[in-house]
C-alpha positions in Angstrom: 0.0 0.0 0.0 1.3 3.5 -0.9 0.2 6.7 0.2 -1.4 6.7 3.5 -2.1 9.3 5.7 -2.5 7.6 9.3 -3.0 8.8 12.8 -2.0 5.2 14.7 -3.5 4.6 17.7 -3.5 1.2 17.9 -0.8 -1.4 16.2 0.2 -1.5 12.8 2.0 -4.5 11.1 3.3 -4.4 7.9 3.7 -8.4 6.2 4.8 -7.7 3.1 5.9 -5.0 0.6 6.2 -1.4 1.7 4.2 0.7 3.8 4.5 4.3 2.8 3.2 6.5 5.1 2.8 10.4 4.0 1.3 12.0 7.3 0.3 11.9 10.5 0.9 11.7 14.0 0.9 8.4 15.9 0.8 6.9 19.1 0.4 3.2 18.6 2.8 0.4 17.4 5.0 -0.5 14.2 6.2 -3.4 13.5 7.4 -4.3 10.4 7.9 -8.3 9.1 11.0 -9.5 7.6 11.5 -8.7 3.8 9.1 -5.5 4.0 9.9 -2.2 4.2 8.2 0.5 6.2 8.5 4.0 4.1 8.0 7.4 6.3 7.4 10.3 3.7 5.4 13.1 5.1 4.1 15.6 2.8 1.0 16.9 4.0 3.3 19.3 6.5 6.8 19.9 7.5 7.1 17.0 9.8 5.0 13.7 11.5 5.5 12.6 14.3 5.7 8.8 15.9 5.5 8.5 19.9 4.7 4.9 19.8 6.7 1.9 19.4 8.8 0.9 16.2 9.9 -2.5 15.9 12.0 -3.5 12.5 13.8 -7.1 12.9 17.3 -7.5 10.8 15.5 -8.7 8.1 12.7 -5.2 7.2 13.9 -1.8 6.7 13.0 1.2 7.3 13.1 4.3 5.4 12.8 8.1 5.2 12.1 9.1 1.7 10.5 12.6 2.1 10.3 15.5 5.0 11.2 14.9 8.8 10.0 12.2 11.1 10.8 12.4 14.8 10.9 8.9 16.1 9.9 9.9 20.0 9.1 6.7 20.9 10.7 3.2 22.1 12.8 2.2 18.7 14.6 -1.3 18.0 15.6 -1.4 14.4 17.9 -4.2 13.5 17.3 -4.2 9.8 18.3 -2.1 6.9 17.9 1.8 7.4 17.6 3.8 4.4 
């Protein structure tokens, strides 16, 4: 799924492919499965913001491809960082 705009209150997992997410602010949970990609690219503003958890195991990555994201929350990423 591309494009998203999400306010997370709850948990979000991502099983396969990429997640791009464009906006928002969220509380909740990320956890991203191995071999998918979690994609952070806010443009609906200068910046989102995630206060939740973000979980991504050595074998998911993570990436920033647009704006800022502060990461305010508890973060374990073991996997690729992009």
């Amino acid at each position: 799924m591309a494009g998203l705009a999400l306010n997370n209150s709850g948990s979000v997992e991502v099983e396969i492919g990429t997640l791009q997410v464009v906006g928002g602010n969220s509380s909740g949970a990320f956890f991203v499965d191995g071999g998918a990609t979690l994609d952070f690219a806010p443009n609906f503003g200068p910046l989102q913001t995630i206060s939740g958890s973000l979980t991504v195991p050595a074998d998911g990555t993570l990436q920033f491809s647009l704006g800022t994201t502060n990461l305010n929350g508890q973060t374990n990423v073991t996997g690729t960082k992009i």
